[in-house]
C-alpha angles and dihedrals in degrees: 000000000000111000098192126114118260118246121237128011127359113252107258086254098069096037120111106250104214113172109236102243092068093045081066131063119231100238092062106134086237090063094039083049089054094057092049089064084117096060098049099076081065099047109110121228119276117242089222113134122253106261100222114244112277088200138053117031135313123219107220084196109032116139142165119277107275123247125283111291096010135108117210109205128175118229126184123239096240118140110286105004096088083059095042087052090059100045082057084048104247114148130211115261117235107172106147084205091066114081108243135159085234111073125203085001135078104322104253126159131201110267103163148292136316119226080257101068090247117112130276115222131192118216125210112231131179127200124169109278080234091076089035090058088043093048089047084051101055093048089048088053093043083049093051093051089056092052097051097042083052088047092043085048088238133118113261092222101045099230101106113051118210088010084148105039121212126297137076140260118247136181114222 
């Protein structure tokens, strides 16, 4: 038999088994803790700032529900789509209360970079959900005409006559 000590840890066996109250003095702060429970019902909260979570995910573009009657709705500050938002009526959003990277202006947050090195923001914009509903309408209806121009065989716009040949479409 090998008479060699053996590397690493000790097997439980042979471990010495101390309780755990006797492994701590009694005057740990943990222990004294415990025997305060009665005077933390009268400790006043601490005015340390929340630590934001380390684990789970994490929402860029996450904001409060907007207000009664309203749609928020993110657009990218890319040539042209800032203008497009206002002429569907949507509005820039300026509530101090929402997180952006634009302080005291339009709230705005950080989503990523332009072909051009420079960043890409994403501003937060609000219209009626009347015009939403009526903008949703209208894409639904334009989406409607090009499925029925694909299942009639015909070009939707009626520039190209027989683009779809002639034929149907069949699931097997």
């Amino acid at each position: 038999m090998n008479t060699t000590p053996r590397r690493g840890r000790p097997p439980r066996s042979e471990r010495p088994q101390t309780p755990l109250t006797e492994l701590m003095p009694a005057s740990a702060p943990a222990v004294q803790a415990l025997d305060d429970l009665d005077d933390l019902e009268d400790a006043k909260p601490t005015r340390r700032r929340r630590r934001s979570s380390t684990g789970g995910f994490f929402k860029k573009l996450e904001t409060p529900p907007p207000p009664e009657g309203w749609m928020y709705r993110w657009w990218n500050d890319t040539p042209g789509r800032l203008a497009k938002a206002e002429e569907l009526a949507y509005d820039h959003v300026t509530d101090p209360t929402i997180r952006s990277d634009n302080p005291g202006g339009p709230v705005r947050r950080l989503v990523g970079i332009q072909s051009g090195g420079q960043p890409l923001h994403a501003y937060l914009m609000m219209t009626p959900i009347e015009e939403w509903e009526r903008g949703q309408a209208e894409r639904e209806d334009t989406h409607r005409l090009v499925e029925q121009a694909i299942t009639e065989g015909r070009d939707a716009t009626g520039r190209v006559q027989d683009a779809y040949g002639e034929g149907s479409i069949r699931a097997r």
